[in-house]
N, C-alpha and C positions, 0 to 999 in steps of 0.2 A: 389324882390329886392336883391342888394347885398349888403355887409357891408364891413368899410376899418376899420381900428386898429386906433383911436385918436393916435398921438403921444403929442406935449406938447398941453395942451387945447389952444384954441385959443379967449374964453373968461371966464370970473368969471360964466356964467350961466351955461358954461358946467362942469365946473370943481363944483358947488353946484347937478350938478347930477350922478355925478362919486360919490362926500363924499355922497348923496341919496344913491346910491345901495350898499355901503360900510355897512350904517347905515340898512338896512332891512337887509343885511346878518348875521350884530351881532345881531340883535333883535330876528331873527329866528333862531339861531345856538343853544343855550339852550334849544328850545322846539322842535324841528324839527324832533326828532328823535321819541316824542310822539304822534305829531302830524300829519307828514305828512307820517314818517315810514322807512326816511331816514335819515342820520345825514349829516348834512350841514357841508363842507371840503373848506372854501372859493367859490370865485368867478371868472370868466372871468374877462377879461381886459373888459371898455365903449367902445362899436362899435357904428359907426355913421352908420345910413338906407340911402342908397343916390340910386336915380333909375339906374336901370341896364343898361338901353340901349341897342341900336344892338350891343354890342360890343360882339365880340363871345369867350365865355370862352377858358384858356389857356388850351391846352391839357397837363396833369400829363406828366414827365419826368422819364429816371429811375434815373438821378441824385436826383429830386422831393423825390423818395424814399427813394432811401439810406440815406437823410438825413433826416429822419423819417414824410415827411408831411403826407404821407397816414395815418401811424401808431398815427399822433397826431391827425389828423381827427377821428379816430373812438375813441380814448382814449374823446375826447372832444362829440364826439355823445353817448358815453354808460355815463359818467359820468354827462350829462346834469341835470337837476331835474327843478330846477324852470326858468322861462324865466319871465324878467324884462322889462318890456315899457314902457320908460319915453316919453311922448309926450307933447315936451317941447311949441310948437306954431305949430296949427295946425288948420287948415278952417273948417276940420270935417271929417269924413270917417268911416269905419267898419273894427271889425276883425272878422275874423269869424273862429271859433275852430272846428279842424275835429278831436274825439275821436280815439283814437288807435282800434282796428279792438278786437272782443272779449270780449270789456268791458259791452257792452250792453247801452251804452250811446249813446244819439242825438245828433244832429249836434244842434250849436249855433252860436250869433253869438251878439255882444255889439257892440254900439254907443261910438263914442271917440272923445274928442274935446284936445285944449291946455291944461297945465298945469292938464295932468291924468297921473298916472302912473296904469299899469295893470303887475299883476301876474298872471301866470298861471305853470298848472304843465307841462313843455315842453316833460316831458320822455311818456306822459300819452296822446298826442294830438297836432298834428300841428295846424298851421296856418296860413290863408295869412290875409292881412293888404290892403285895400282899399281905397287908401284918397282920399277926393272930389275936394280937390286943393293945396295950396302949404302946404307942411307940414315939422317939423322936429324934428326927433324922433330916442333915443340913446336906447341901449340896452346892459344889460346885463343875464347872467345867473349866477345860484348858482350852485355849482359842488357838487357830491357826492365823497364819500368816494372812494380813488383812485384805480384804476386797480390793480389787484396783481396776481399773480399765486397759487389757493388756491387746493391745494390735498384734494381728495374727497375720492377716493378709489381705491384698488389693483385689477384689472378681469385679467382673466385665471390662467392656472396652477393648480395645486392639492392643498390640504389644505397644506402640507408642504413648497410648494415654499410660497405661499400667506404667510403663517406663518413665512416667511426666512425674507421676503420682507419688511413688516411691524413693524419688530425686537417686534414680541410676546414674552412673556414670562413665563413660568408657565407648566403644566403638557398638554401635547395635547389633542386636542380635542377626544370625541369618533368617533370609528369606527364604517361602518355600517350606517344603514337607522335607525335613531332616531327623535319620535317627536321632536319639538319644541315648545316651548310656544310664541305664535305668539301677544299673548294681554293679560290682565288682568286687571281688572275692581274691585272695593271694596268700600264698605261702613265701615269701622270702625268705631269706638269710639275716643272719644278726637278732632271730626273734620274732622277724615280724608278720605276725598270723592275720593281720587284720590292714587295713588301710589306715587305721587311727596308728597303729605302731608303726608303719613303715613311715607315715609322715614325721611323726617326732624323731624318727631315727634320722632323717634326710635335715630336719629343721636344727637337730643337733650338731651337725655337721660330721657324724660317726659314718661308719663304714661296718658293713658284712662278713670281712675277710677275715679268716684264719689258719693257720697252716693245715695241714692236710690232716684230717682226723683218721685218727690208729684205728676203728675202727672200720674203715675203709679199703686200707692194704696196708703193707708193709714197704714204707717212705725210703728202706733202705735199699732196696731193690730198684726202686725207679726214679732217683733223683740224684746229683751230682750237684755241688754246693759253685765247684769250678763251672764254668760256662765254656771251655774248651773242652773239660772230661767229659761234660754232657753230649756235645758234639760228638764227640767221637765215638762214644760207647751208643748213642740213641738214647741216651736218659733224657730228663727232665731236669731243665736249669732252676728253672719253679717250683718250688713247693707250697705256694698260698693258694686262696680259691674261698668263693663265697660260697658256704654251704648253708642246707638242712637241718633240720636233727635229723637223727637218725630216725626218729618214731613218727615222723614225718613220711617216711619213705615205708619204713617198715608194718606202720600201721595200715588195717583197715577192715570198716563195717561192713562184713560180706551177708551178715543172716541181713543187713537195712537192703540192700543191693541186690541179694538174689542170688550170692556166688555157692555155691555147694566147696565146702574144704579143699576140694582137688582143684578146683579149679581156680582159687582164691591163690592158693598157694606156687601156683604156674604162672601169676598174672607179674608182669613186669611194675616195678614202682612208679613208672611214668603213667600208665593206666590207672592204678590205686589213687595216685593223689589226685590224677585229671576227674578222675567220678569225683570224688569226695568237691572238691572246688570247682565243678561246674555246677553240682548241683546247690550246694552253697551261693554262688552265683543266683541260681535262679530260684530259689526259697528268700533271696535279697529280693529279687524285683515282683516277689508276690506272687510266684509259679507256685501250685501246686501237680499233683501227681493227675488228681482229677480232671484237673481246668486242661492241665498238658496232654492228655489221653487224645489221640488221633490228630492233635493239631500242629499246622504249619509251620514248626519254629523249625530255623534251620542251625544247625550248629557244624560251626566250620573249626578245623583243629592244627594248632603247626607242631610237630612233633618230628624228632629224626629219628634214624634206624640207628638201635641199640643193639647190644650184645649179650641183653638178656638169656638167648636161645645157647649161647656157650657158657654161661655161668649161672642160670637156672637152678634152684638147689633142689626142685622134683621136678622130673620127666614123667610128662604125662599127653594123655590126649587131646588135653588144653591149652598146651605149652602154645602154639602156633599163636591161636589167636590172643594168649597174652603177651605174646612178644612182639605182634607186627602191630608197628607203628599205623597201620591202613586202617587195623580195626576199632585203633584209639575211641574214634570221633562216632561209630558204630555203637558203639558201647554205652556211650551218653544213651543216643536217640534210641537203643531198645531196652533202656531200663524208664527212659519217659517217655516211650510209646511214641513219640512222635513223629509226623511225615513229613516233613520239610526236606530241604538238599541238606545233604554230608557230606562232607569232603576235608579232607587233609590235604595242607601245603607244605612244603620244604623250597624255601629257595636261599637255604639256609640265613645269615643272622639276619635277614630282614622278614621274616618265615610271618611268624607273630603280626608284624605289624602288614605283611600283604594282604593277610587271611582276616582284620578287622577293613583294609580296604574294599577287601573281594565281598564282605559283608555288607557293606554300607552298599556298594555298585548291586548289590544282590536285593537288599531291600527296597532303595528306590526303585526298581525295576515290577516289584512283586506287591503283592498287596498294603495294603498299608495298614491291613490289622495282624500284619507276622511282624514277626521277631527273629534274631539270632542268634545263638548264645555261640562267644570267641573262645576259643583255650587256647594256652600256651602250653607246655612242659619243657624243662630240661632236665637233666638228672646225670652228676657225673660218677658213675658205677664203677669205671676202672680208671687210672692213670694214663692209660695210651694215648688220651687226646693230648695230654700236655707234651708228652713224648714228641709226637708228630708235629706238633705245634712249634714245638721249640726247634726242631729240625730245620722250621721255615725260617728261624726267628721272629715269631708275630708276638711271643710274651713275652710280658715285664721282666726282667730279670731284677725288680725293685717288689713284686708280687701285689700290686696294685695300677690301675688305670690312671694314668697321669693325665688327663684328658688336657687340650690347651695349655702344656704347661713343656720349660722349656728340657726337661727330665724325660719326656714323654717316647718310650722303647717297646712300645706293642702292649697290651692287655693282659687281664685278669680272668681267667676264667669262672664263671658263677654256674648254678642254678639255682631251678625256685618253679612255681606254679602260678599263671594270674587268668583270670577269666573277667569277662565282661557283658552283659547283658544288655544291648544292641534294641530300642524296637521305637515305635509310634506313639504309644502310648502318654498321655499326660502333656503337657506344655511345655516350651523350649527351659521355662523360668523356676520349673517344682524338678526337674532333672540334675542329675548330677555333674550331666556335661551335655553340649551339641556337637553332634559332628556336619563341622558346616560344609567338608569338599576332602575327596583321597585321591591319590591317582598314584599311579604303576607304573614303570617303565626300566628299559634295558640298556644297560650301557654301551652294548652294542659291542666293536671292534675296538680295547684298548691297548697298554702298552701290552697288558697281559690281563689273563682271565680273573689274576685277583686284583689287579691294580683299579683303584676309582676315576670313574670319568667326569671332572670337572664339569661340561658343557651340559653331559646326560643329566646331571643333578639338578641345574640350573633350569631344565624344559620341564622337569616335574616339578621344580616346586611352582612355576609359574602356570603348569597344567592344572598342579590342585587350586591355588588363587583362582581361574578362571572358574571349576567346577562350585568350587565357595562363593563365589561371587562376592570376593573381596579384595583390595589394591594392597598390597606392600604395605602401605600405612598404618593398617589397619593390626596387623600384628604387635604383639606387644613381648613376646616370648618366644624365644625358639629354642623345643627341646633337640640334643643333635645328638646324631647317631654316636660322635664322640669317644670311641676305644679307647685313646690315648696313643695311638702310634703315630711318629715322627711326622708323615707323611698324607694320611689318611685327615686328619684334624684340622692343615691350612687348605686340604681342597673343598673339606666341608663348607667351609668358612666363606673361602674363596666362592665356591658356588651359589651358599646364600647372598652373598654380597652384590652378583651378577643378575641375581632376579630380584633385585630390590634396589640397585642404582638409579637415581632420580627421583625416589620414593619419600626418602626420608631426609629429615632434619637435623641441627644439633637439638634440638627439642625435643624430638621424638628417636630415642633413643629404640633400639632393639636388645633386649636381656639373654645371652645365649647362659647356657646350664646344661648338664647331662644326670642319668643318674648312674651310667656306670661309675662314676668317682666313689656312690657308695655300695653300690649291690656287683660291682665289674660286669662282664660281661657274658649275660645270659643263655646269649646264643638264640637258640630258638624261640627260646620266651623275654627277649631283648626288645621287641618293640613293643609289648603288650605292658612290659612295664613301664614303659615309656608314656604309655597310653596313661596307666593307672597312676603316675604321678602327674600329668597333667591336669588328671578328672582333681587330685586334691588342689593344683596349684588356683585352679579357676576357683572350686569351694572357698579357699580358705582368700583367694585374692592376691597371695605372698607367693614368691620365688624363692626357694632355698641356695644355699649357697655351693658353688662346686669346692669340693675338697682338693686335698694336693695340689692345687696351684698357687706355688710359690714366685716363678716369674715365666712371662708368657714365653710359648716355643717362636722364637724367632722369626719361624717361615709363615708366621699369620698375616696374608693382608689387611694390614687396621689403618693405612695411613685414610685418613680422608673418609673413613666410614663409623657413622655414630653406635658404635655397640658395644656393649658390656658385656668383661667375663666376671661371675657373680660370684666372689670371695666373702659376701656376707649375705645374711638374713638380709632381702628387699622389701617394701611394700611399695607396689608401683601405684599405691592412690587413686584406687579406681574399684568401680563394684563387677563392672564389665569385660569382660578383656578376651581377645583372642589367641591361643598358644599352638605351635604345628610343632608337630613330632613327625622326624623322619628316621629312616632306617635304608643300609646300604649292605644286600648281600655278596658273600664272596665270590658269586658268581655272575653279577654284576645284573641281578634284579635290585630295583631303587623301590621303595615306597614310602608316602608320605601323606598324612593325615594332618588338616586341621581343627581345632576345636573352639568351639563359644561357651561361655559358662557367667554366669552369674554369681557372687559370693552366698552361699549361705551358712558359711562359719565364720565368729569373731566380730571384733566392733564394727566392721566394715558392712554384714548382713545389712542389709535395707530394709529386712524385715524385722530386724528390730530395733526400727525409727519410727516414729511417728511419720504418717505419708504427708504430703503438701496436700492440708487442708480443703485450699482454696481450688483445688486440680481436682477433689472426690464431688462425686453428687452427693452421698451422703453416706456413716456412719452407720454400718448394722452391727447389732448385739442379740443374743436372745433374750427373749420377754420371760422373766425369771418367775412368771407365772403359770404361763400356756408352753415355753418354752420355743415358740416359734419365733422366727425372725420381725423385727423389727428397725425401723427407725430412731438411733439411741441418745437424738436432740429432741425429736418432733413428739415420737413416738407414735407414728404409723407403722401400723402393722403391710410390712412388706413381702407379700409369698413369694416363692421361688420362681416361677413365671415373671413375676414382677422385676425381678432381680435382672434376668436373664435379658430383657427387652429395655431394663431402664428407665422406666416408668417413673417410678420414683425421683423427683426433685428436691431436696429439701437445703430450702432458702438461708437455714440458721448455720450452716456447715460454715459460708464466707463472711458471719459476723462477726470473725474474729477467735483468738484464744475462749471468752468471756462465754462465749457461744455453748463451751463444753458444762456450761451450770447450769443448763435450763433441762437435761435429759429428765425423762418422764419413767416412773418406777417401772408401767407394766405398757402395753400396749394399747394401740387402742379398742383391739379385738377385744379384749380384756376388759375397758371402762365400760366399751356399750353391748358385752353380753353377748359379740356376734362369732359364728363357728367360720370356717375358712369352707366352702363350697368348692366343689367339682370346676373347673375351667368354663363350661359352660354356664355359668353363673344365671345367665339369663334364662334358660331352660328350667332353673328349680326354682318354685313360683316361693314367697316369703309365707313365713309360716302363720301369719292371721289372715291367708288366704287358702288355708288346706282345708280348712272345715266346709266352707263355701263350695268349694269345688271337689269335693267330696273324695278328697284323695287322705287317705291312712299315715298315719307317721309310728315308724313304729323301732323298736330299742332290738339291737343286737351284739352282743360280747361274749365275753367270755365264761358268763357263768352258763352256756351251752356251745361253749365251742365256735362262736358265730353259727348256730345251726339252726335256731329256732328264732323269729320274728315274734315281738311282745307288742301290739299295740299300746299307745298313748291315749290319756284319755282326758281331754281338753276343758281343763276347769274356769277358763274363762279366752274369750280372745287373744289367741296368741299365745295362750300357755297352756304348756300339757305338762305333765308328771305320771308319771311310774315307780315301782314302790319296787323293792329288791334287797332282797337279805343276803347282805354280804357272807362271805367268808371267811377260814382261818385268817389269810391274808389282808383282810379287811379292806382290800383293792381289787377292782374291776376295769377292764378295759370295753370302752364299746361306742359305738357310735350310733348315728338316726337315720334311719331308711324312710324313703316316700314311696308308696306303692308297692313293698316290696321290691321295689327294684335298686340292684346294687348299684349300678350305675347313678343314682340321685339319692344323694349321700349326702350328709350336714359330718362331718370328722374333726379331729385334733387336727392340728397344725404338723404335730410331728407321731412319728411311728411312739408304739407304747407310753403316749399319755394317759 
């Protein structure tokens, strides 16, 4: 059928089904956006259904055009959502819904009588309308949220024009072939299952810590509230600690994994959540099982020896390799098949962040189409470490990490699980993070094997500057290794200070931060978190603020040196920025990573600005006819080759704002009838030259599978036609073959036109 426009109603009945579609539109404008996934933006004018008849549709004019009827027909075909049926008196009839192509839904089809009104989602499924005798029946539709022109992103050109273009801001990016961190995946304390929680927990200024959960042991047995009875007896002064849940630890999908019951049940919890969050990890960066079968990824793992093997609750013939920490990182690579190096580090709390260094030294070295995948684990199983600990005096006896603060009496002990997805892949600017430079190194002879060596800190961080190929300046962040003990905090300090003296300004301040203030301290998975709050700091642009620092610990060198300890929410004004994370183990391995990163969360994102106009060649959109790319002032149809080399100039992009009125509806493939050819363009001769030279044109699709070639048959110069009876679908896919040969081809622009 066709539909005319009511103009004034011409009784009270229709005008109560006009104030009807009024009324369903505000009833669904408040929830619509939950429930159906779009937000309802008003409605059509009440069309009356009246039959079509022979009358033969008016052929489109280009006055038709110019005064936008094309251009409001497809505005009112993409903006469609729900379609409205009042069927006001009516003998009886069918409608019956044909689902859009792709969704995997049946054909249907309902019984309709007078006084029914039917919704349906019209963007998701047409349909025709069968009545059995006189019928009559008004309609409207609910509209979506209006058309606009929304900027997605900059292609071609070098990182500098892209960086011109987008009006970046901040220190450039590194130079050179650098990983990227492509995903990262985490289990923390305090909730936080995801990197979206951990960030709002850190931006809250909250913390992880809770006293020791009863479900864990029995708190009276190993803890002493006194700090001399603890002494004396070997207890525990401490009893806080960032934990888990429980079902965290407890849980896991062994029929997904491959584990048979005995063996699942022999596996340690630092194994169970390393699977589950590495592979998490690597489903983030787009790894499948298939793509990973036999390939190069290396997966490097920092984990300690536990004591699963004495508190195991089956003993069995599996018990081994679920308890030794060796077979951790084994365990990934034979459930994803993969060949690459494995290897486990401990050099204890720097474990984490050696084993993303040893990765990064590992890939630049190897091919540049491998990858890596990082794990951390810690897991505190029994009490004894705090025991021990407290023996040395290295924890809080406050049961948190005072970091830079002048309270500050040893740490917190935490765990948690984070991993990170390391490779090549992609551009330094669509990543999560760059790692521009790492480096390792040994403290060598100090006063003692746990005590830190100022001078050794100082040659690494100036070791990784060199590998980054970046100056002191250029830092804008420094995450630090940061426990919270007396001692350990001004040599950080002190160190950073001594590889970056001469460097800096009162201008150019340095923002120091940790995150043990809210997750304490991880231990083996300490630097990997370190890693993973810096992947959000660069995304989001923002520095969060360190907790517990009420006033600085006295022994911080600050005189004369431009740096902040960050007691609130920062935004350091910038899209660009570079942040290093170091770590310092007890046995006096250093490591120290830096990172590059671009915002792509919050007001700050550059990509959702409008780019500097006057910096692009020009504006592509797709041609909302052919769907292929084009020029969205000119309207040159622009291919992807074209794209790619830059070909493309168009002159109207620097006339200004004014410039953005003149875009053309479709392309120009489009106004003058032409198909998008094979590269060799010049090879496939124009088609009012095919008959002359006695070469075939011929149709192949879908309604044979592409199997069978239909000749053309050339009813005048330059035009052929072929005749074909569609299907249920009433859609065909196919293109034009010369000579039978696939290779000279006339096609769509894009796949399934």
């Amino acid at each position: 059928g066709r539909v005319v426009q009511l103009g004034a109603a011409p009784s009270g009945c229709l005008e109560l089904c006009d104030q009807m579609f009024t009324t369903v539109g505000q009833l669904l404008e408040p929830v619509s956006l939950e429930t159906l996934g779009f937000e309802v933006r008003g409605r059509s004018s009440t069309l009356l259904r009246v039959p079509r008849g022979n009358e033969p549709s008016d052929c489109i004019t280009d006055s038709d055009i110019e005064e936008g009827v094309v251009e409001g027909l497809l505005h009112f075909l993409k903006r469609r959502k729900v379609c409205m049926l009042c069927f006001v008196c009516d003998d009886g009839g069918e409608v019956h819904f044909l689902p859009r192509a792709g969704l995997g839904w049946t054909q249907s089809k309902i019984l309709v009588a007078g006084n029914k009104l039917v919704l349906f989602r019209h963007d998701l499924m047409t349909y025709t309308y069968k009545p059995q005798g006189e019928s009559l029946v008004v309609q409207s539709w609910l509209y979506g949220q209006p058309l606009s022109l929304v900027y997605q992103r900059v292609e071609g050109g070098d990182a500098e024009q892209r960086r011109e273009v987008i009006g970046a801001s901040g220190p450039k990016q590194p130079t050179g072939e650098c990983p990227h961190v492509k995903s990262i995946a985490l289990r923390f304390a305090g909730n936080a299952d995801d990197d979206t929680q951990e960030w709002n927990m850190v931006c809250a200024g909250a913390d992880g810590l809770t006293p020791w959960p009863r479900t864990r042991w029995d708190e009276e047995y190993y803890y002493a509230p006194d700090e001399q009875d603890a002494m004396t007896r070997g207890l525990s002064y401490n009893n806080h600690g960032a934990f888990l849940q429980d079902h965290h630890l407890a849980n896991f999908a062994a029929d997904f994994f491959e584990y048979t019951d005995s063996k699942a049940e022999s596996t340690s919890p630092e194994q169970r959540i390393m699977l589950h969050i590495g592979w998490e990890c690597l489903v983030g960066a787009g790894r499948t099982r298939s793509d990973l079968k036999g390939s190069p990824l290396g997966i490097v793992t920092a984990t300690y020896a536990t004591n699963w093997l004495d508190i195991a609750p089956v003993r069995n013939e599996n018990l081994w390799n679920g308890w030794s920490s060796m077979t951790t990182a084994a365990c990934v690579a034979q459930f994803a098949c993969t060949t690459g190096p494995v290897l486990r580090v401990d050099t204890a709390c720097s474990s984490s962040l050696v084993a993303t260094a040893t990765a990064d030294h590992d890939l630049r070295m190897r091919r540049h189409d491998s990858a890596t995948l990082v794990c951390a684990v810690m897991a505190q199983l029994d009490p004894f470490g705090w025991g021990g600990l407290c023996q040395m005096g290295m924890l809080s006896k406050k049961g948190r990490c005072w970091t830079f603060d002048a309270a500050s009496d040893g740490f917190a002990k935490g765990e948690g699980c984070g991993a990170c997805y390391l490779g090549f892949e992609g551009n330094k600017e669509d990543c999560w993070a760059t790692v521009a430079g790492s480096a390792i190194n040994q403290d060598g002879r100090s006063a003692s094997m746990t005590a830190p060596n100022g001078p050794s800190q100082r040659e690494m961080t100036r070791s990784c500057f060199d590998v980054a190929k970046i100056t002191p300046a250029d830092l804008s962040v420094s995450e630090c290794h940061g426990t919270g003990t007396a001692l350990g905090d001004p040599i950080e300090v002190g160190a950073l200070r001594a590889a970056m003296d001469g460097f800096r300004g009162e201008t150019n301040p340095i923002l120091l931060t940790t995150v043990k203030c809210n997750l304490a301290h991880m231990e083996a998975n300490a630097g990997i978190s370190g890693v993973i709050k810096v992947t959000s700091m660069l995304r989001h642009q923002a520095v969060p603020q360190c907790v517990h620092v009420k006033s600085l610990n006295p022994h911080l060198d600050i005189e004369g040196f431009p740096w902040y300890i960050i007691t609130e929410f920062v935004d350091p004004n910038r899209t660009d920025m570079y942040i290093g994370v170091q770590g310092f183990g007890m046995g006096g391995t250093n490591a120290r990573a830096d990172l590059w990163g671009r915002t792509s969360e919050g007001y700050r994102d550059p990509n959702q600005k409008p780019p500097a106009q006057e910096k692009a060649d020009f504006a592509q959109v797709p041609c909302p006819r052919c769907l292929g790319f084009m020029c969205w002032l000119c309207g040159v149809a622009v291919p992807k080759y074209s794209r790619a080399n830059k070909r493309h100039r168009c002159s109207l992009v620097r006339d200004g704002p004014g410039a953005y009125e003149k875009s053309y509806d479709f392309c120009s493939n489009c106004y003058t009838g032409k198909y998008i050819c094979g590269e060799t363009v010049e090879e496939i001769p124009a088609l009012y030259e095919i008959q002359s030279r006695g070469i075939g044109l011929y149709a192949v699709g879908t309604w044979s599978a592409f199997s069978t070639y239909h000749e053309l048959a050339e009813t005048s110069p330059g035009t052929f036609t072929f005749a074909l009876e569609l299907g249920e679908t009433q859609a065909e896919q196919f293109h034009f073959v010369l000579a039978r040969a696939p290779d000279m081809a006339y096609y769509p622009v894009v796949k399934n036109a």
